[in-house]
DRENDO-1510 file (C-alpha; in Angstrom, 1 decimal, always signed):
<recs>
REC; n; res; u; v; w
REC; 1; UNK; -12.8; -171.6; +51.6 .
REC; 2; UNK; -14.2; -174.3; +49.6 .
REC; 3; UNK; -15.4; -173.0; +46.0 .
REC; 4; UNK; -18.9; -173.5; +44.8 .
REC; 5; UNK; -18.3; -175.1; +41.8 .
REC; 6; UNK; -16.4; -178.0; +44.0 .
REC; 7; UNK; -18.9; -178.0; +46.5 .
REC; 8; UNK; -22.0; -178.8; +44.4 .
REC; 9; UNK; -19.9; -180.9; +41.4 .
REC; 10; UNK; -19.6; -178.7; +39.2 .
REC; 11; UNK; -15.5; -179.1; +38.5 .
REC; 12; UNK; -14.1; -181.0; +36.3 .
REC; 13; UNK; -12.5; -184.2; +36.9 .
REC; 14; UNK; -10.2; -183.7; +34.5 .
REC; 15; UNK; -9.2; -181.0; +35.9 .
REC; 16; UNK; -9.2; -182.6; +39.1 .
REC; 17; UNK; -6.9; -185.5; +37.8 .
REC; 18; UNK; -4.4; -183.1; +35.8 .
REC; 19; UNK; -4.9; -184.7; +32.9 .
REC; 20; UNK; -3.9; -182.9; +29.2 .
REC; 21; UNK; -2.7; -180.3; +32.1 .
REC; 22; UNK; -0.3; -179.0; +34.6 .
REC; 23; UNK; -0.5; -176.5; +37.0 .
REC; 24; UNK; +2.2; -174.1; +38.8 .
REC; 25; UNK; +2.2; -176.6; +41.8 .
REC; 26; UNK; +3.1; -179.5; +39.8 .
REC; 27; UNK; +5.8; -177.7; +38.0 .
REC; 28; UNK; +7.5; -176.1; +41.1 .
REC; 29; UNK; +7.6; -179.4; +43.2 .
REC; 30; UNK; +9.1; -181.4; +39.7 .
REC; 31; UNK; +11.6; -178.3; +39.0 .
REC; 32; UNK; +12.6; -178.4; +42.5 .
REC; 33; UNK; +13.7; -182.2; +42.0 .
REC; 34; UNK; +15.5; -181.5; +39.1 .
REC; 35; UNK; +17.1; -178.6; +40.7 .
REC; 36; UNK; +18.3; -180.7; +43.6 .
REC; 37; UNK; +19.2; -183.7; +41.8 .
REC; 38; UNK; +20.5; -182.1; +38.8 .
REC; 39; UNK; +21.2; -178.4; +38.6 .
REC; 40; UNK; +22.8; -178.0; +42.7 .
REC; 41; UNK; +25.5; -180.3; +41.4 .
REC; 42; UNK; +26.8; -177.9; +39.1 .
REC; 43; UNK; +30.6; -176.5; +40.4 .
REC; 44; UNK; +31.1; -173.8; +38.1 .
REC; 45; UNK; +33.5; -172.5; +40.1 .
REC; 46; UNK; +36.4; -175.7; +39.8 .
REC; 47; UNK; +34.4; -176.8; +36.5 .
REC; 48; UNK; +35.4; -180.4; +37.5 .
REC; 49; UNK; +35.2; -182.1; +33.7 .
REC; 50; UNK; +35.7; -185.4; +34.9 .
REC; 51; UNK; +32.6; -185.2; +37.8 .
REC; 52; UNK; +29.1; -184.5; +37.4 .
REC; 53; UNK; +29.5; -180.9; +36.1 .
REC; 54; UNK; +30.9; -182.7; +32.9 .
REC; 55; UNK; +27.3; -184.6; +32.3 .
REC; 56; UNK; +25.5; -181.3; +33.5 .
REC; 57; UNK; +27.2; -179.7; +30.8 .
REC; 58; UNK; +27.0; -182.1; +28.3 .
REC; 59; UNK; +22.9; -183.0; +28.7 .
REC; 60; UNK; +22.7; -179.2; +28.4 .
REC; 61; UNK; +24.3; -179.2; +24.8 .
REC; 62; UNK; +22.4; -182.5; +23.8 .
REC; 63; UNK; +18.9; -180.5; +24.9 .
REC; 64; UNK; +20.3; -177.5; +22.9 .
REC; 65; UNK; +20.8; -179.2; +20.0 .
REC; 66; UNK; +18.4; -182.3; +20.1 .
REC; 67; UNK; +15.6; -181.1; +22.0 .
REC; 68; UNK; +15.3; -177.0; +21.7 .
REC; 69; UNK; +17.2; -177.6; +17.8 .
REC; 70; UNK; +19.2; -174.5; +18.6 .
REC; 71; UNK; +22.7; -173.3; +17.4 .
REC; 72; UNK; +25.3; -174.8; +19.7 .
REC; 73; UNK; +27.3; -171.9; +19.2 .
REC; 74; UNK; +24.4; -169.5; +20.9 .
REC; 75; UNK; +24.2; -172.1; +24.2 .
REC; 76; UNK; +25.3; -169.9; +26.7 .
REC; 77; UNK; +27.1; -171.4; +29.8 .
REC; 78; UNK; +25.4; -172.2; +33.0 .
REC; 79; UNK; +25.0; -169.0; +34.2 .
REC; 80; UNK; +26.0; -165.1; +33.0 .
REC; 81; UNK; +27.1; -162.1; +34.0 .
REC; 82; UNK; +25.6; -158.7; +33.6 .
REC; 83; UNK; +21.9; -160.0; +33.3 .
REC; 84; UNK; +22.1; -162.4; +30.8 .
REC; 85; UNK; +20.5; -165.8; +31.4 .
REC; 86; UNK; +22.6; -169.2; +31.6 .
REC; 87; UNK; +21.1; -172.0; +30.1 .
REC; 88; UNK; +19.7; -172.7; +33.1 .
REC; 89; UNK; +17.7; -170.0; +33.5 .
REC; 90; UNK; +16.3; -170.8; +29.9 .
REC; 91; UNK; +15.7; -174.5; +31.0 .
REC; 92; UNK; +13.8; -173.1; +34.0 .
REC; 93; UNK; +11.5; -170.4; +31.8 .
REC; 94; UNK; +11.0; -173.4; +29.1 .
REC; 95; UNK; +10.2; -175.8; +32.1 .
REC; 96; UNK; +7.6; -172.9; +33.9 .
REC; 97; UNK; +5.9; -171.6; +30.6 .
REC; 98; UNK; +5.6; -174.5; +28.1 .
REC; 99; UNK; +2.8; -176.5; +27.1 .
REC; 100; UNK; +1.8; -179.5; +29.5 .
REC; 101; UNK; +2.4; -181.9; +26.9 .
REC; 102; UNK; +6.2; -180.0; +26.5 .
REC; 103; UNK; +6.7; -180.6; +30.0 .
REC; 104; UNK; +6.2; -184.3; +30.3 .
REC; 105; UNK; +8.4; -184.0; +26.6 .
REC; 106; UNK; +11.2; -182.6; +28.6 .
REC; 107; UNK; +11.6; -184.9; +31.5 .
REC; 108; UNK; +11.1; -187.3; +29.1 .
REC; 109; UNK; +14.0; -186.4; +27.5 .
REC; 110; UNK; +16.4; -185.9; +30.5 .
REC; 111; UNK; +15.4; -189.5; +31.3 .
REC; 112; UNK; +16.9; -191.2; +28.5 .
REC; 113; UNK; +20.0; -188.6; +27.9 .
REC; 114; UNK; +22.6; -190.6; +28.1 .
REC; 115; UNK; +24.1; -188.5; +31.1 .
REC; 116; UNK; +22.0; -190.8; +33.4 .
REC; 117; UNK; +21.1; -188.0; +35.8 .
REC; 118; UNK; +17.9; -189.2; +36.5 .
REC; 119; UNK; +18.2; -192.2; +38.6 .
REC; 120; UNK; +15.7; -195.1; +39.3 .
REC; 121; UNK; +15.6; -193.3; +42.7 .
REC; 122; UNK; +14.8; -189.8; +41.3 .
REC; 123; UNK; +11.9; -191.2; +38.9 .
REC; 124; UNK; +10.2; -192.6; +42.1 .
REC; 125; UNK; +10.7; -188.9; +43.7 .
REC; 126; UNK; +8.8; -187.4; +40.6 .
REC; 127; UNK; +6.4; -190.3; +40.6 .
REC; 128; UNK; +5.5; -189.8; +44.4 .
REC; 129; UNK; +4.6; -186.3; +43.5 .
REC; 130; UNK; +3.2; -186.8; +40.3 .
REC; 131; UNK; +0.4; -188.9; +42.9 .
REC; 132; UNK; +0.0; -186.8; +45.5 .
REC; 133; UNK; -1.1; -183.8; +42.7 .
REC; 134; UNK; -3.0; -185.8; +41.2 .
REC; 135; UNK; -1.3; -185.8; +37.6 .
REC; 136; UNK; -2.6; -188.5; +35.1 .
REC; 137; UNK; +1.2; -189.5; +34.0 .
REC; 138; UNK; +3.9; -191.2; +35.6 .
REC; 139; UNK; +7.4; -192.7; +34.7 .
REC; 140; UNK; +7.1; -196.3; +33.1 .
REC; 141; UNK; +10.9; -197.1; +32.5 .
REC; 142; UNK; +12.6; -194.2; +31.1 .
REC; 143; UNK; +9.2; -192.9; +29.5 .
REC; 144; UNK; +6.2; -190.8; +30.5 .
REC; 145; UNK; +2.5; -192.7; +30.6 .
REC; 146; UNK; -0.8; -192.0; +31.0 .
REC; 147; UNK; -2.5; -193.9; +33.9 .
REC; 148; UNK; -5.6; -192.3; +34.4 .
REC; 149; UNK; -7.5; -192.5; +31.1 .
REC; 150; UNK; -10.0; -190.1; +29.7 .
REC; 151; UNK; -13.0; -192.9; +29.8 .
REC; 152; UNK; -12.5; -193.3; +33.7 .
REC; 153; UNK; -12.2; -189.1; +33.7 .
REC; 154; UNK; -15.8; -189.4; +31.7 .
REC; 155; UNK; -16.7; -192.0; +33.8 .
REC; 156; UNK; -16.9; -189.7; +36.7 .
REC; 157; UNK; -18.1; -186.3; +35.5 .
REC; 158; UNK; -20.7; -188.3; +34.0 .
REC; 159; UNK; -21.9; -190.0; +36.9 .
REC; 160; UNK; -21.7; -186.8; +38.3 .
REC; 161; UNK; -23.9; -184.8; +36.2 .
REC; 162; UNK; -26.8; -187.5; +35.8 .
REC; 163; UNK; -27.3; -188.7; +39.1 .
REC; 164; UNK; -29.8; -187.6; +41.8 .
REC; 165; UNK; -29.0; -184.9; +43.9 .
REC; 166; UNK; -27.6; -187.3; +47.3 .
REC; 167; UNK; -25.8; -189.5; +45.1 .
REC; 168; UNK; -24.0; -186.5; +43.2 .
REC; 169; UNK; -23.1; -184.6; +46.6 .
REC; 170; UNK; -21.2; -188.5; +47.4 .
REC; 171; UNK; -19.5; -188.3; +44.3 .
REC; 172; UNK; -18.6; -184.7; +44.5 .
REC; 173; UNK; -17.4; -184.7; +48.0 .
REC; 174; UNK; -15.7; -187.9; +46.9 .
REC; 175; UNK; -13.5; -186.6; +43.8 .
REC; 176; UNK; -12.6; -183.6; +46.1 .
REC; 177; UNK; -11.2; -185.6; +49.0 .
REC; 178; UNK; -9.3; -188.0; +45.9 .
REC; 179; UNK; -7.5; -184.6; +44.5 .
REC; 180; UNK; -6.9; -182.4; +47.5 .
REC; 181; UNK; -3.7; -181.7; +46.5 .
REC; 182; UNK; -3.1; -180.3; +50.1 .
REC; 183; UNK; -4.3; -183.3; +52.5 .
REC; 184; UNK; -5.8; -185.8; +50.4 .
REC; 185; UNK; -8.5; -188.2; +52.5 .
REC; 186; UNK; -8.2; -191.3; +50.8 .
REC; 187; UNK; -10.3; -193.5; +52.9 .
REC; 188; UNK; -13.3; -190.8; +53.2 .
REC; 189; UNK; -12.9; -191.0; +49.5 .
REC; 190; UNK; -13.7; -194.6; +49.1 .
REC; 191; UNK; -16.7; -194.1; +51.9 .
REC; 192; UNK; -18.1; -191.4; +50.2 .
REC; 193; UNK; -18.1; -193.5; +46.7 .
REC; 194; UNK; -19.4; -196.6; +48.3 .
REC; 195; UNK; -22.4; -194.3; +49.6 .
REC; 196; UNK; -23.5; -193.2; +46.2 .
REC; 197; UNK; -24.1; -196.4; +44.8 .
REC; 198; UNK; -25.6; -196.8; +48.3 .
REC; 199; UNK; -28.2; -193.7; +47.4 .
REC; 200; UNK; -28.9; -194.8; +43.8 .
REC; 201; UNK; -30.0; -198.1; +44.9 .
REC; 202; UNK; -32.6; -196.5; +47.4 .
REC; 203; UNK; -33.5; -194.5; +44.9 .
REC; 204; UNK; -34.4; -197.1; +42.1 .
REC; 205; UNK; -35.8; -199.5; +44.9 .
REC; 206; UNK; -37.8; -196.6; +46.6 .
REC; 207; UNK; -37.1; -198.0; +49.9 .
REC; 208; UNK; -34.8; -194.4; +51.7 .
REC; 209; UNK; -33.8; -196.5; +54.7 .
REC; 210; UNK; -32.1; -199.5; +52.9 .
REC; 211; UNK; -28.3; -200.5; +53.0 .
REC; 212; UNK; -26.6; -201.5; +50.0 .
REC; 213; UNK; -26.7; -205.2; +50.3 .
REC; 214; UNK; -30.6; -205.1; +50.9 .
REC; 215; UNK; -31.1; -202.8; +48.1 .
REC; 216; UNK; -28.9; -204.8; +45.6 .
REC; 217; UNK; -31.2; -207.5; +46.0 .
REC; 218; UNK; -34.6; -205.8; +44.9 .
REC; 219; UNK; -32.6; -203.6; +42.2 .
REC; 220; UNK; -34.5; -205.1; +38.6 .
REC; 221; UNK; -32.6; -205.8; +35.8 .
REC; 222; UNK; -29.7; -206.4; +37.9 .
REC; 223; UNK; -27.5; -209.6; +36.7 .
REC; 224; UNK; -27.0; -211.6; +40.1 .
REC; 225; UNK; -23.4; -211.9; +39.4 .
REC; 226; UNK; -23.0; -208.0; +39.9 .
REC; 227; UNK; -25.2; -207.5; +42.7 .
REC; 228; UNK; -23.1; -210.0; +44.1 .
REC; 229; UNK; -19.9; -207.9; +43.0 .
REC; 230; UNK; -21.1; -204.8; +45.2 .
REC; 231; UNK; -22.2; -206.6; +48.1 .
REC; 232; UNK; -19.3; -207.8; +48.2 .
REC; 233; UNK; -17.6; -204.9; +47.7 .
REC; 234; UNK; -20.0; -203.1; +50.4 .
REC; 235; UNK; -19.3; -205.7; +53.0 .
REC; 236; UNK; -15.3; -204.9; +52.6 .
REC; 237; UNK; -15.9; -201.4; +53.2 .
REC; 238; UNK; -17.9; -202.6; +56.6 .
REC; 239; UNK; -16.3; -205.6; +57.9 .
REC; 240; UNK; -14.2; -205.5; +60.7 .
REC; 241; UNK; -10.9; -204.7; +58.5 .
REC; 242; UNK; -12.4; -202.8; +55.9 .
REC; 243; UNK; -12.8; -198.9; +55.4 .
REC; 244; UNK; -15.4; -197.7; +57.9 .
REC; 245; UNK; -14.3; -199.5; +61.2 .
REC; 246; UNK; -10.0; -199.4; +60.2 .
REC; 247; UNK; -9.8; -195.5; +61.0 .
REC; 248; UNK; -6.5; -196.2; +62.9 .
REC; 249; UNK; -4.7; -197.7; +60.0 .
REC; 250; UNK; -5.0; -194.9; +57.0 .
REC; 251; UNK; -1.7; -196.2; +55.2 .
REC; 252; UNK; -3.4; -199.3; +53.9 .
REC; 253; UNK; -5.9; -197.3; +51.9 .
REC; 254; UNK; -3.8; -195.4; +48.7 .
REC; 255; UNK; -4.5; -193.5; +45.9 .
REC; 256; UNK; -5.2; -196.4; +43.4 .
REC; 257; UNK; -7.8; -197.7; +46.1 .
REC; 258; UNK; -9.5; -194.4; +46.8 .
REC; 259; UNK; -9.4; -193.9; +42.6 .
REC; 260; UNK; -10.4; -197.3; +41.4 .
REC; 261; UNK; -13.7; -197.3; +44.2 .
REC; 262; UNK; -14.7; -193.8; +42.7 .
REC; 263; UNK; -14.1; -195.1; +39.1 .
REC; 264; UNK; -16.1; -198.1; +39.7 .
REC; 265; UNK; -18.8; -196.8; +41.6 .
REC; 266; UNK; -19.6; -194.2; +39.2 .
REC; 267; UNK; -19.8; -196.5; +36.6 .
REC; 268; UNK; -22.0; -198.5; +38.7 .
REC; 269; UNK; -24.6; -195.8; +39.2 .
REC; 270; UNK; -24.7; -194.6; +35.8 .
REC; 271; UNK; -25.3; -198.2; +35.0 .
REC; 272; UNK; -28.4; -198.0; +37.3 .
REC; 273; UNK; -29.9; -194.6; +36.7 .
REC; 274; UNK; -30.1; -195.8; +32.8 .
REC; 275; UNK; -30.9; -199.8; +32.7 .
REC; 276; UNK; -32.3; -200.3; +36.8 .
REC; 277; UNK; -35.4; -197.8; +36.1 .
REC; 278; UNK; -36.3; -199.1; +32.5 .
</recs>
């Protein structure tokens, strides 16, 4: 069941967007890459030196030394006997329990070992699920970068918390079907933005029965270039190709659509509800 706090706005968007965090979701689906690209490659039964068990081996004493600035004579081997924990068992308790800053640190440094045993194909794994839950950070290169800032993070909750009650249910219900980690409803998403801006301008032209473009027009203080902007904008969600009336062809909306609509619509009514109504 839907939690209150998500159903009447009250969760944070940075939460929401997984940024400065990471959560047990996140961590299992990028473990379980690295465990089938990396650590299932292992033979420690023939301990073929000249295959990939060699660079396993050998990324494991870099991280060791370089990255956990341990003793190499304490790096245990893969796995143990009798209890003990391998190295990859300590990888896996690092990888589960550190800091979420730690864990973008360590792929990080995987990525540029000189092992190589994360290919161009594995980062777009990790950056396909690094989407779909919504985390703020993706590969660029070999390195880890944030593409979801914390002004368009601000952007939102703000919007969020000072607009009306119509146009903060849109916004809500918007930034909930963006993050559903589960099944994630892009184009609703963008409909739902669109329709906030769509309630604000109603609001600040006191005409409840107005569409977008109408509104737009009677909005005061308004530069025409930007009421131009979001009619625009309104008539690509309408038209014949656009959002509403394309329900057979979800694929061509994707995240970055569905995020940059919500960014820039919030934006947009916070804009209103503190220049359109002075």
């Amino acid at each position: 069941m839907q939690k209150f706090s998500d159903r009447y706005g009250y969760t944070s968007s940075e939460k929401a967007f997984q940024r400065e965090s990471v959560d047990v979701a996140l961590r299992t689906k990028i473990w379980n890459i690295l465990k089938v690209e990396i650590w299932d490659n292992y033979d420690y039964g023939k301990r073929n030196y000249h295959g990939i068990t060699s660079n396993i081996d050998k990324l494991a004493k870099r991280l060791w030394f370089s990255y956990f600035n341990k003793d190499l004579d304490d790096l245990p081997d893969f796995s143990e006997r009798y209890g003990k924990n391998g190295y990859y068992d300590i990888f896996k308790n690092y990888f589960y329990n550190c800091k979420w800053f730690e864990f973008y640190n360590f792929l990080e440094e995987i990525a540029n070992d000189g092992s190589n045993l994360i290919s161009d194909s594995t980062k777009t794994w990790i950056n396909n699920t690094l989407e779909n839950l919504n985390s703020a950070y993706r590969f660029v290169g070999k390195n880890i970068a944030e593409i979801t800032d914390k002004t368009e993070i601000e952007c939102i909750d703000d919007a969020i918390t000072i607009s009306e009650k119509s146009a903060r249910t849109h916004l809500s219900v918007a930034l909930r079907m963006l993050s559903d980690r589960e099944n994630p409803d892009y184009r609703n998403s963008v409909k739902e933005s669109i329709s906030a801006v769509e309630a604000t301008c109603r609001l600040v032209t006191g005409n409840p029965s107005a569409t977008l473009g109408e509104a737009l027009k009677k909005v005061q203080n308004l530069h025409p270039a930007m009421s131009r902007a979001f009619a625009q904008l309104y008539g690509y969600t309408n038209d014949s190709s656009g959002i509403r009336h394309s329900l057979t062809d979800e694929a061509t909306i994707s995240y970055a659509d569905a995020k940059f609509m919500l960014v820039t619509c919030s934006a947009f009514v916070s804009y209103l509800k503190t220049t359109a109504t002075q």
